[in-house]
C-alpha positions as MATLAB code, in Angstrom:
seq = 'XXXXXXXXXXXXXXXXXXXXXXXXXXXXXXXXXXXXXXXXXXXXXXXXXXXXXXXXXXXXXXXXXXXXXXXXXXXXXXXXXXXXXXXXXX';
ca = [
     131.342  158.676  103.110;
     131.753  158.531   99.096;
     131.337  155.582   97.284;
     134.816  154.160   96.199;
     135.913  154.964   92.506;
     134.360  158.164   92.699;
     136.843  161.478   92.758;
     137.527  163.561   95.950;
     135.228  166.300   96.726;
     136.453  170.105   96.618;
     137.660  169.894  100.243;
     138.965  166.468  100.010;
     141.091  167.678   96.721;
     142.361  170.514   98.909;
     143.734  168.123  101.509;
     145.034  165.756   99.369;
     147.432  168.409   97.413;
     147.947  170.012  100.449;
     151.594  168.639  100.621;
     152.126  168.788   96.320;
     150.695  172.582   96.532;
     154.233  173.596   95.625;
     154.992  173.235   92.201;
     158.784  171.549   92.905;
     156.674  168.923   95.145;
     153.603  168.536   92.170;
     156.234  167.690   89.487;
     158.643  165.461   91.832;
     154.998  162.850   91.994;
     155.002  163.443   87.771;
     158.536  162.640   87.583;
     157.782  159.088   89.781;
     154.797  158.992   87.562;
     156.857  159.343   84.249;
     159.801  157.110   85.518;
     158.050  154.707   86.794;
     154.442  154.184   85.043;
     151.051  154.288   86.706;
     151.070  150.697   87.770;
     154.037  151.838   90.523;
     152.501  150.925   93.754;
     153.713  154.393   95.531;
     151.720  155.904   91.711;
     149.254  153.950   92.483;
     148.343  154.178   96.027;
     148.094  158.323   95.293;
     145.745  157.120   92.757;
     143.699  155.470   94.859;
     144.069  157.954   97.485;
     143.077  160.400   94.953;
     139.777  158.484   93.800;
     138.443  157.279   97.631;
     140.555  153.493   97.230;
     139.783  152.643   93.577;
     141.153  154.023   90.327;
     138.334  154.483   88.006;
     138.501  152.571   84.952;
     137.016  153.316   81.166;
     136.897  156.881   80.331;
     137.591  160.053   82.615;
     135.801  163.266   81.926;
     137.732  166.381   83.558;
     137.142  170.010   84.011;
     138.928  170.970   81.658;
     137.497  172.906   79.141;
     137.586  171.334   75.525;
     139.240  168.574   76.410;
     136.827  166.952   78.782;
     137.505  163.261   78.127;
     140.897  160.756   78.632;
     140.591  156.903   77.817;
     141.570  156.250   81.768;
     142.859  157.549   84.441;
     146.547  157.022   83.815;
     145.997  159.678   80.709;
     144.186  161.688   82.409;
     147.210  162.263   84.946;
     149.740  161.812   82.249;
     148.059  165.336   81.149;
     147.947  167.052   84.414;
     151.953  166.372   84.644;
     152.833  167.117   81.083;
     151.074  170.485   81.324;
     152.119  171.318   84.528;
     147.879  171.768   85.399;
     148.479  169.878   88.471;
     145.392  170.522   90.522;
     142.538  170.002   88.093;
     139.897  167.073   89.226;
     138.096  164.464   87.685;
];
């Protein structure tokens, strides 16, 4: 079992975007997040989901290359949706 706060493993990622792994279905959970904020409890809860029941708070470091750092979590996915880079992890 992980450790709440902490992000979803490889597999667990894979299940969780399992039913946003079309694009159209990705951006329709960035348009609730843009409409609606991050403190939305339907935002939220796929936060949590996304991050084993707690969002992380503080900093976020991501994959991404040369941008590795966001000041929370909220950014963080802010950035995924903006740049349509959906699927990258914490």
């Amino acid at each position: 079992a992980q450790q709440p706060g902490t992000p979803l493993s490889d597999r667990e990622y894979r299940h969780f975007f399992r039913s946003l792994r079309t694009a159209r279905r990705a951006s329709t959970a960035c348009l609730l997040r843009a409409l609606y904020g991050c403190q939305n409890p339907l935002v939220r809860r796929l936060d949590e989901y996304e991050n084993h029941g707690i969002i992380p708070e503080g900093p976020i470091c991501s994959e991404l290359p040369g941008n590795p750092s966001f000041p929370d979590f909220c950014s963080f996915s802010f950035y995924r949706c903006t740049r349509k880079r959906y699927f990258i992890k914490v």
